[in-house]
Structures are given as C-alpha cells and as structure tokens.
C-alpha positions in Angstrom: 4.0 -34.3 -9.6 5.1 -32.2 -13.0 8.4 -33.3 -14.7 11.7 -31.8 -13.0 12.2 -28.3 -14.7 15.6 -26.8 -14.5 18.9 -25.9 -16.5 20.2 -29.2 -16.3 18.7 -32.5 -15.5 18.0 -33.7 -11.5 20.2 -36.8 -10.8 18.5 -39.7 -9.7 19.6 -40.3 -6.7 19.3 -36.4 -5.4 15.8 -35.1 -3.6 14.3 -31.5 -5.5 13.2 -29.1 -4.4 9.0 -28.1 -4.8 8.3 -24.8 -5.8 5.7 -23.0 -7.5 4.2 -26.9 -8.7 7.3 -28.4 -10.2 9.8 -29.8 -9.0 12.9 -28.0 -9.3 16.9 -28.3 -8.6 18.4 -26.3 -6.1 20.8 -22.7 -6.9 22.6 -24.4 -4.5 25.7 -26.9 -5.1 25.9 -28.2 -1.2 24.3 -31.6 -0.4 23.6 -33.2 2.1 23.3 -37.1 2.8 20.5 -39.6 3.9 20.9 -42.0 5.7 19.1 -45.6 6.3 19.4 -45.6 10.5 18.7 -49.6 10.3 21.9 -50.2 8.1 24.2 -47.3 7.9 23.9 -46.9 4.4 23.2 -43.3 2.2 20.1 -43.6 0.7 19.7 -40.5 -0.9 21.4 -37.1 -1.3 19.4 -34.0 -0.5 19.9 -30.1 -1.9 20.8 -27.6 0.9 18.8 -24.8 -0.4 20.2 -21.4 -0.3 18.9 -17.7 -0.4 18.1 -17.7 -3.8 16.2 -21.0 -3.4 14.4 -19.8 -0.5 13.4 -16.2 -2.3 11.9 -18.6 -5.3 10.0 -20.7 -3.3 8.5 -17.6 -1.4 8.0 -15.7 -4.8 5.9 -18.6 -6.1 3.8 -18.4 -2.8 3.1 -14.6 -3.1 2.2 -15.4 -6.7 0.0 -17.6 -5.8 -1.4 -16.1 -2.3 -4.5 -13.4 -4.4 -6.0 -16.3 -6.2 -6.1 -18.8 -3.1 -7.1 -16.0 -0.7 -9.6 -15.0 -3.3 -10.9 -18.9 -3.4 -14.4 -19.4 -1.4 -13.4 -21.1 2.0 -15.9 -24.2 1.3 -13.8 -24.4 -1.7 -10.6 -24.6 -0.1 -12.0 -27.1 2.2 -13.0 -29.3 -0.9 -9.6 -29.1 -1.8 -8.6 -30.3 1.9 -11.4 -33.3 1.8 -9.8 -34.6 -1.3 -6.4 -34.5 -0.2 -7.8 -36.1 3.3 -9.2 -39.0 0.8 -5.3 -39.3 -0.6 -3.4 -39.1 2.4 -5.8 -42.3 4.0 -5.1 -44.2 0.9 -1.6 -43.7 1.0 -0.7 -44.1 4.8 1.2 -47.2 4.6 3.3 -46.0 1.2 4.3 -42.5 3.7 5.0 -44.9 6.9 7.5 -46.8 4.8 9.3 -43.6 3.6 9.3 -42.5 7.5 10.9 -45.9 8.7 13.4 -45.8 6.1 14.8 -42.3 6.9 14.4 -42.2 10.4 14.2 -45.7 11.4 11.3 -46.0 13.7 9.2 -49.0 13.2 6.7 -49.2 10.9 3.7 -49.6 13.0 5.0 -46.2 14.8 5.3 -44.3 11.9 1.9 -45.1 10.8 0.4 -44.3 14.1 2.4 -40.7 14.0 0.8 -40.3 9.9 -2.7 -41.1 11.3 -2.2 -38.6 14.0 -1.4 -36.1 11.3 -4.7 -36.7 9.2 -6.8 -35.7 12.5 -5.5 -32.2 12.2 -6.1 -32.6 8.0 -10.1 -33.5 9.2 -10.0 -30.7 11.7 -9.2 -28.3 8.8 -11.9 -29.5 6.5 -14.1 -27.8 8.9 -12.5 -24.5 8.2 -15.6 -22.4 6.5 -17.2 -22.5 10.4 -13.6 -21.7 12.4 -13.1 -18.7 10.1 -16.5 -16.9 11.1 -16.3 -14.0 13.0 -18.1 -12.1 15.2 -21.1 -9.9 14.6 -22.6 -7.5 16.8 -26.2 -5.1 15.7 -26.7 -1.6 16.6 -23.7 -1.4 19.2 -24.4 2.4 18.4 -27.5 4.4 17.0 -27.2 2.6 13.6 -23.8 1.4 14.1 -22.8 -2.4 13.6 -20.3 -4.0 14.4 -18.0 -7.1 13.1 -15.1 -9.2 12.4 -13.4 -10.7 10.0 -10.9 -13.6 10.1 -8.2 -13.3 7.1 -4.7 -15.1 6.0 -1.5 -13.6 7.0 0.5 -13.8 3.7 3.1 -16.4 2.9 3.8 -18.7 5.7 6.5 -20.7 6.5 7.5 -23.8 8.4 10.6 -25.8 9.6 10.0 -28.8 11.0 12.0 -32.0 13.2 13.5 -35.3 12.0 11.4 -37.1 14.5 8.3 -37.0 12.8 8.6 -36.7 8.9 4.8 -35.9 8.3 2.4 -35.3 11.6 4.5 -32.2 12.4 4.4 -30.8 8.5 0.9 -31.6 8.9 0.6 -29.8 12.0 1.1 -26.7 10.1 0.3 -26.6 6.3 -3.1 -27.4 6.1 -4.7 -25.1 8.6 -2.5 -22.8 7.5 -3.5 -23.4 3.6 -7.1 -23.9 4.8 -7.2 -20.4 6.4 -6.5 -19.2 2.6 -2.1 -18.7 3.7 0.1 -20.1 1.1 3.4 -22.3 2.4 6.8 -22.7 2.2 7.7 -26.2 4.3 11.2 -27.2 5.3 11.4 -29.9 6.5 14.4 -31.5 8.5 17.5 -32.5 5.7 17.5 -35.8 7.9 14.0 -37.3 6.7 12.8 -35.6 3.2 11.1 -37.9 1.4 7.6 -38.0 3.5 7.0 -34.0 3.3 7.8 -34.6 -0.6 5.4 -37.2 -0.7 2.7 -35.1 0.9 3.3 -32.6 -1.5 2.5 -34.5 -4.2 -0.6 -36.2 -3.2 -1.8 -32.4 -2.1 -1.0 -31.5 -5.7 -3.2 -34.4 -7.1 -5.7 -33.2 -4.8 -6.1 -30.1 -7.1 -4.1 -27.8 -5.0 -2.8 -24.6 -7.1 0.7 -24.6 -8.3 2.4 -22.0 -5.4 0.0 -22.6 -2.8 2.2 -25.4 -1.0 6.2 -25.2 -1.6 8.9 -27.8 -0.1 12.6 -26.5 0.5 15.4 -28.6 2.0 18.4 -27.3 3.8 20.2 -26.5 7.2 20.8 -23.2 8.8 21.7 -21.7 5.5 17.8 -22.0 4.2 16.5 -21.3 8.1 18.5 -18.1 8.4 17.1 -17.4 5.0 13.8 -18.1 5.6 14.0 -16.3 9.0 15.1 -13.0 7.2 12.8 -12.9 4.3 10.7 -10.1 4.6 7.7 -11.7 2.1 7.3 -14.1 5.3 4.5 -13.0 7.6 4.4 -16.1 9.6 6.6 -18.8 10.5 6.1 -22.3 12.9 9.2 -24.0 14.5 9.3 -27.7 16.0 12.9 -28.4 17.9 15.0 -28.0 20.6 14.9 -25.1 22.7 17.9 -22.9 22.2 17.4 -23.0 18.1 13.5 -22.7 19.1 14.5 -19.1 20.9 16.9 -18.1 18.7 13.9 -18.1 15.9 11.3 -16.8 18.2 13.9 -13.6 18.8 15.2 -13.4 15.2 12.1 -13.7 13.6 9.9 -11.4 15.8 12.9 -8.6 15.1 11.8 -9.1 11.6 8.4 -9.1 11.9 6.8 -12.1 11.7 4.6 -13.7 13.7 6.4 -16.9 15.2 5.4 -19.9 17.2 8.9 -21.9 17.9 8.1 -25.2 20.1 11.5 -26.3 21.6 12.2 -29.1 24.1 11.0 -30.9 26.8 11.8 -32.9 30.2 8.1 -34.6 30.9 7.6 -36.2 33.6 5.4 -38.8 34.7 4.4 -39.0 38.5 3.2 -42.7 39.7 1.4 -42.7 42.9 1.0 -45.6 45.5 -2.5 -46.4 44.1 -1.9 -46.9 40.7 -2.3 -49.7 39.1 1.5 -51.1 38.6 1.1 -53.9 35.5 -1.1 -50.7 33.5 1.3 -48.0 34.7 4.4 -50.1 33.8 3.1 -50.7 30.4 2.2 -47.2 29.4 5.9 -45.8 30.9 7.8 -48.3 29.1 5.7 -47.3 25.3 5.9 -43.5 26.6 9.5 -43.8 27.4 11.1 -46.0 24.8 8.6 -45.8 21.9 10.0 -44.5 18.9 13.7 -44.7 20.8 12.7 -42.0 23.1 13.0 -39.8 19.9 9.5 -37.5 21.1 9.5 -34.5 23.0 6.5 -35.9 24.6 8.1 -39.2 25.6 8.2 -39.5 29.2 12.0 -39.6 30.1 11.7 -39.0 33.9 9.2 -41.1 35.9 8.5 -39.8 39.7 8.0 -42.8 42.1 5.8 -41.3 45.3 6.5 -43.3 48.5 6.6 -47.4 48.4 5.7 -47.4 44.8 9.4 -47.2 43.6 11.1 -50.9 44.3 8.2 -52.5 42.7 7.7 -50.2 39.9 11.6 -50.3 39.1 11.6 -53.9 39.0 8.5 -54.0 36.6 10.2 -51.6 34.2 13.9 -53.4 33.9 11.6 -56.8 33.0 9.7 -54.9 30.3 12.7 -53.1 29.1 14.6 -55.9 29.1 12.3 -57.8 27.0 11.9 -55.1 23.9 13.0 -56.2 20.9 15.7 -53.5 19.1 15.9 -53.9 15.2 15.1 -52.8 11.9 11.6 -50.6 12.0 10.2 -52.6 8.9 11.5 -56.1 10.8 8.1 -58.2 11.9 8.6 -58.5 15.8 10.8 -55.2 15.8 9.3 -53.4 19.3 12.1 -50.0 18.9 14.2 -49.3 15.9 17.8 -47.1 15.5 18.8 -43.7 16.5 18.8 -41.0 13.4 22.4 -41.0 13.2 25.6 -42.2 14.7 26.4 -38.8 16.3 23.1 -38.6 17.8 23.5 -42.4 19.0 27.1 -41.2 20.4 25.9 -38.3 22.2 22.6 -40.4 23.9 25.0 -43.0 25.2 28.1 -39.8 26.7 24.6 -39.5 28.7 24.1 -42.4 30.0 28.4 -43.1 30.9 27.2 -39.3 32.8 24.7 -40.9 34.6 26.8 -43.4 35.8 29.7 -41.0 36.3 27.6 -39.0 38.6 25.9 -41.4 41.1 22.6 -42.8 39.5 21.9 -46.5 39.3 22.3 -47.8 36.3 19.6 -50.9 36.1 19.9 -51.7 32.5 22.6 -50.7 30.3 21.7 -50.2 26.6 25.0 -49.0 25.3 25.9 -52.9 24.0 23.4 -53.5 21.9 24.3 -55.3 19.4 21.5 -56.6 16.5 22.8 -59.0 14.1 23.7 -58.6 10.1 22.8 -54.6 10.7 26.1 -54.2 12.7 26.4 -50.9 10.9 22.7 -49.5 12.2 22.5 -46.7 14.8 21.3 -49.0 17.6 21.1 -48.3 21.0 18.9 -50.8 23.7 16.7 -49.7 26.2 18.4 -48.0 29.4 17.1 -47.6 32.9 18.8 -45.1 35.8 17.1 -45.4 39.5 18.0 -43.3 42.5 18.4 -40.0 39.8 18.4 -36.7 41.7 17.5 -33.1 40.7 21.5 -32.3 39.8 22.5 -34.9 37.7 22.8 -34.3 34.4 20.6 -36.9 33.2 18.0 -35.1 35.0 18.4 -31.8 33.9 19.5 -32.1 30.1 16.7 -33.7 27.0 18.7 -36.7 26.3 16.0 -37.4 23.3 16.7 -41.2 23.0 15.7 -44.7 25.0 16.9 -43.6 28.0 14.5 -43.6 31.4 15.5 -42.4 34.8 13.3 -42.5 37.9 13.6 -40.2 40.8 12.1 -40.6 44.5 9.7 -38.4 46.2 7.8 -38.7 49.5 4.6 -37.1 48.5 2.5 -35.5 45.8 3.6 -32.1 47.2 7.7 -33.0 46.3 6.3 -34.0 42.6 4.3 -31.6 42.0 7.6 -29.4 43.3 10.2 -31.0 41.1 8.3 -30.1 37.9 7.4 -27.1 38.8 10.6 -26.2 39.5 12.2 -27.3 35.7 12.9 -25.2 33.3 10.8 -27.3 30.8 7.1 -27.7 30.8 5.6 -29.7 27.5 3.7 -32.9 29.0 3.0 -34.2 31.9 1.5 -37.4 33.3 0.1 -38.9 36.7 -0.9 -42.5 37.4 -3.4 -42.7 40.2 -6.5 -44.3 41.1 -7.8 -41.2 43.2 -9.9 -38.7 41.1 -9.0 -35.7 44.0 -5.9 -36.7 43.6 -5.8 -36.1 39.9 -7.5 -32.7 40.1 -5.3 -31.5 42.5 -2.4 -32.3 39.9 -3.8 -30.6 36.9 -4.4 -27.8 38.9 -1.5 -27.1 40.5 1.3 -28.4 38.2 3.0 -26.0 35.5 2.6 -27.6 32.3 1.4 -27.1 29.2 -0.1 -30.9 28.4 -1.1 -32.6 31.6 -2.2 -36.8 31.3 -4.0 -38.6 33.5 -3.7 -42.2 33.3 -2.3 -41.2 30.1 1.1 -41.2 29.6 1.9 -38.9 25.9 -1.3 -36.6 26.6 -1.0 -35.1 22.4 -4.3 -33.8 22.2 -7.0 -34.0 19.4 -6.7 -32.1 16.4 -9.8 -29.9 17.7 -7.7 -28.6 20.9 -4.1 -27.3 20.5 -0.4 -28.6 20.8 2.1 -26.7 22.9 4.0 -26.4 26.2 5.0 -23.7 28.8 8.3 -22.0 29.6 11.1 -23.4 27.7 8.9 -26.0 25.8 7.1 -23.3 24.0 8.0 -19.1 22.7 5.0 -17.4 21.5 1.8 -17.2 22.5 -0.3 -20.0 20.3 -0.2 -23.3 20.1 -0.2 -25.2 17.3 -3.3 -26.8 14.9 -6.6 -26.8 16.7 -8.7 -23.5 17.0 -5.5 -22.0 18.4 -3.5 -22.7 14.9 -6.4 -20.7 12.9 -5.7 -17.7 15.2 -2.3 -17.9 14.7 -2.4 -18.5 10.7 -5.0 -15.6 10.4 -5.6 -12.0 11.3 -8.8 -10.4 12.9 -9.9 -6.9 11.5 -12.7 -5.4 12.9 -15.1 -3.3 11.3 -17.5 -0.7 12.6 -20.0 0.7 10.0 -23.4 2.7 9.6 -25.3 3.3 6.5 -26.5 7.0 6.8 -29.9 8.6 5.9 -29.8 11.8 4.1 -30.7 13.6 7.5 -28.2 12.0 9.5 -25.7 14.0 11.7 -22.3 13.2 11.1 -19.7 13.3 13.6 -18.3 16.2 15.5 -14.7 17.3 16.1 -15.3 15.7 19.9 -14.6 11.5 20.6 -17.3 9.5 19.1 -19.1 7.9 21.3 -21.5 6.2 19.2 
C-alpha cells in the first residue's frame, strides 16, 4: 500500500483506515481495542470511523465508479486473475492474521481463506455472467435485449467470525460486475480485510475502486443512511440483520442482510455412527461453534440416540482446546470474554431448565494462557423444543441433541423454527434423503454433509429469519444482486416506415 496520508502521523500501533488508495487516519477520535483471544492481550487499537469518514470513503468510490464502469469486463477480470494469483500466494500470511484476532486455529482459518478464493475464481469468469439476453425480430423489425450494469457504490459490513471469506463473499463480484466498494469489516478482526486490500491494490486495482472503513454502529448507521450507496450486503445476527434490511430499503438501497441460524442436523437409524459422529463433532465445535452454519442441534430419530450420544461425549471429550497457532490445538478461544461469558449463562440455562448436561465445558482451563477466552466442548441430551438452549443461537461450542420418533417429527421440528440457514441429514437410504430435501424448509440442505456452504458457482443464503432480501450471496445470484438489468427494445427505420400511432403499440 501508499504511505499514510493525513494531518498528523498514524501511530504505530493504530489500524487506518483505506480510502481512495491510501491509507488514511480516521475524523474520528474513538478507538476501539483488539484483542489476542489466545492470551487476553490488546494487540492493536482500531479507528471507529464516523460520518465524515464514511462520506470520504464513499466520495472516493463515486470518483472512481465512471472509469471502472467504463473499464472492458475482460479487463476487470484481468485485474481479478491477478489478485487471485496474490491472494494463493499469501494464504498462510492472511490465516495467521485471522488466528491472531479471532483465535481460531490456524488450519481453520486457512480452510475459511481458501473458501474465499472459490468465489475470487468464480468472479474471474465475469465477462460470460454479465451477458444478457438477446431476442431478433420480436416485432416487424423490432429487437430486443438486455443489458447487465453496476449499481453504483456498494457497500458491505461484514462478521468477526470469518475475517476474509465473508469480505470476499462480496467485493469481488461486486467489483467484477464494474461496482466500486466501501468494506467494513467487523472492529473485532481488522487486519485480514486490510490485508486483502492491499494485495488487491498490487494487483493493479484503481485507487477508489475498493475502500476499507472500521467502526461500530456509528460507521453502520452511517453507512446505512448515505444516500451515494445503492447497495449494501450484511453478515450477522438476525435482529441487527432486520434492522438493516428495514433501514436500508427506507432509503433506497438494495439490501441483502444474512442474520442467524439454528441448523439442525437429523441422524437417522441407518447412518453410519463412527462417520456421522465425526462430521457432528467438526460441524458442531469447529471453529468454537463460532459459524452460523455449525450444526448446534443434532436430531436423534428412534434407537440411534444412546449410541450416538455416547460417541459424541468420547470425541468431545478428547478435543484438544488451546492456542489456534499451537501444533496439536483441535479448537481455539472465544472472541472475547463477554462473548465467552454470555456462551457459558447458556449452558448454566440449559442445566437450569432440565437438559442433560453430558459434558461441561465451563472449566476449561489451558495452561500459561490463563488469561485466553477459553471455553471446552459442551454436550446437552434429552433438550426439548422450550428450552432455551433450543430456541436461542448460542454461537459457541455448545451441542444439544433432541429425540424424535420418526422422520416426520424432524422434519416437523425444523420446520417449525423460526430459523432456516442449513440443514443436514445422515442416512444411508437415498428415498430417505429425497424426501428430506423436499420437504424440509431451509435454505442449505446437506446430505451426508454436515456444513452444506455451497460452491462459489451456486449461492449462499437461508430462509426466514436466516436471510431478508431476496438474493443470496456470490454465485450467479450475487451478480444479480450487484447489477441492474435494462432492457432495450429498438428498430432501425427505412425511410418508408410507418411510425407509431396514438393507439398501444403492439409491435
């Protein structure tokens, strides 16, 4: 990146802003802190952008939207192809940056940056997924046609949970589709969407095109409000996912705000248990449960539950909690102490109300990081519909399994909650499995396959409370919603020709 531009110089330890291609201090004098998860200890101070920051960040895209519009779409997508060629040479370099700020393990926050380059390959492809539609002599020398254009200035606020495959979720096909960006990502984990910024910049990206804001509510109320925004994408819980579906569509953007999740995973009699154990456990406590597609409520059909609960309390009880860049480390911390504190007022609720606490994660303990945000694996059995364990996203390593007599009574219990991101079913019966994907209400439905994210050529999102708008997010879905379709209906007159009368044409 450019040297730091501004009145006065950026202190060392404090994260700038991006805007316009340099990197810039914030109008604003509120920080906030980062924190290491593994050890307790501020790492880094970041700006909390205000209004002003947020109108300078969107004034450099505008500035810069003609000339990247204007820009041939295979040319753009040379642009992507290079930043692709960065972004696997730096994959490790980002991980570390991930596992630092959030604290999942290293191997996990690889895996989630990897994920993120599929939808950077799926845009490369974008001079075929803009082309639109023609149709010849749909009239007596009339043709018809479309054409697929950016929406403007484009914004995007994404989770701490993953620092750089959400961001990537959005930016490129959005910058691909000829849009220009303003990124915010989450005040918790800045340093990864920084990163991406830069390597985007040395990929010959123009200065404006891709612009990095930190903040909290101040810079998403801003950024909701700002009328040079035509667009905007949302990763996060559900009631702040509505209340910027509804505040944004007032002000006339187009918004796509994915919020929560409760996924379920049903586990019939036939499946096989060591396989299905496995893939709950990774599903459930991968990443310390910090997904909204972790599975966090498995669905035991008839005589499959006593075995299947004794499976899961051996595997749980032999993951290893610890630092994410520790060799051997299976799950790493919690973001923060507060979010640790409110994950473990869970499970004393789960208790509290009647479920049956198998293993209890609330004493973990890992030694000479007594100051980490650790929490251990937790199992609840015999969890019912009421409970608040059920009902609430507890977002952290906590799994509770609920009983059911047949695939009717699953397929009932999810249809009946109020969120519907993913969804899994373990079964050996291919009728079975059709009957499921047919007949159950949610958006993402596995078989056999526990966190069914799809491929960066299909789309991401949920039903119900998991998702408000009507797109998804990347795949061919994502290039709807980053573009507009205008449709044009023309005919090239001969000197003889008849024009129109004052009746409807009807070509």
């Amino acid at each position: 990146m450019k040297n730091v531009v501004d009145k006065s110089p950026v202190q060392a330890e404090t994260i700038p802003l991006f805007i316009g291609g340099q990197l810039v201090r914030s109008e604003s004098t509120r920080t906030g802190q980062v924190t290491n998860p593994a050890t307790g200890k501020v790492i880094r101070y970041v700006p909390m952008a205000n209004a002003a920051d947020i109108n300078a960040a969107v004034s450099a895209g505008q500035k810069a939207l003609h000339g990247w519009r204007a820009t041939p779409a295979l040319r753009r997508a040379r642009v992507i192809q290079k930043f692709l060629t960065l972004l696997q040479a730096n994959v490790n370099g980002v991980a570390r940056l991930i596992s630092e700020e959030h604290g999942k393990t290293l191997g996990d926050a690889i895996g989630s940056v990897e994920r993120g380059i599929e939808v950077v390959e799926f845009a490369c492809g974008i001079p075929h997924l803009l082309k639109g539609e023609y149709s010849e002599n749909v009239g007596a020398g009339v043709d018809c046609y479309t054409l697929r254009q950016p929406v403007g200035v484009c914004a995007g606020i994404t989770p701490f949970n993953f620092p750089a495959m959400v961001p990537l979720w959005m930016f490129p096909v959005a910058i691909a589709c000829g849009n220009t960006f303003v990124l915010k990502p989450s005040e918790k984990v800045p340093s990864a969407s920084m990163k991406l910024a830069e390597l985007f910049q040395q990929a010959g990206l123009p200065d404006g095109v891709l612009n990095v804001v930190h903040g909290d509510k101040e810079a998403v109320d801003a950024i909701i409000a700002h009328p040079g925004i035509a667009a905007l994408s949302f990763v996060g819980s559900t009631p702040i996912a509505k209340y910027i579906y509804e505040t944004g569509a007032k002000n006339g953007k187009r918004v796509q705000a994915l919020g929560g999740a409760k996924n379920h995973a049903v586990v019939l009699p036939d499946a096989d248990l060591d396989f299905t154990a496995d893939a709950l456990i990774g599903a459930g406590y991968g990443s310390a449960g910090e997904r909204c597609m972790a599975v966090s409520a498995v669905v035991a059909v008839g005589a499959i539950a006593d075995p299947l609960v004794a499976k899961l309390k051996a595997k749980a009880e032999a993951i290893k909690v610890g630092p994410g860049d520790a060799v051997g480390v299976d799950m790493g911390p919690l973001i923060t102490s507060a979010h640790r504190d409110r994950v473990k007022s869970y499970i004393d609720a789960g208790e509290k109300e009647g479920a049956k606490l198998v293993k209890d994660g609330r004493r973990c303990t890992v030694p000479e990081y007594e100051n980490g945000f650790y929490l251990g694996t937790t199992l609840f059995d015999q969890v019912t519909p009421q409970m608040t364990i059920y009902k609430d996203e507890i977002f952290g390593p906590v799994l509770v399994l609920l009983r059911v007599q047949t695939l009717s009574d699953a397929i009932n219990l999810i249809n009946s909650n109020a969120y519907a991101n993913g969804t899994a079913i373990f079964t050996r019966s291919g009728s079975v499995a059709r009957r499921f994907q047919n007949e159950v209400n949610v958006g993402m439905v596995g078989i056999n396959v526990p966190i069914p994210v799809p491929m960066a050529f299909y789309s991401f999102g949920g039903w119900k409370n998991s998702l408000f708008g009507d797109l998804h997010m990347y795949g061919t879905e994502g290039v709807k919603f980053y573009t507009r379709t205008k449709t044009i209906t023309g005919r090239w007159p001969d000197s003889g020709t008849v024009a129109a009368g004052l009746n409807m044409p009807t070509l």
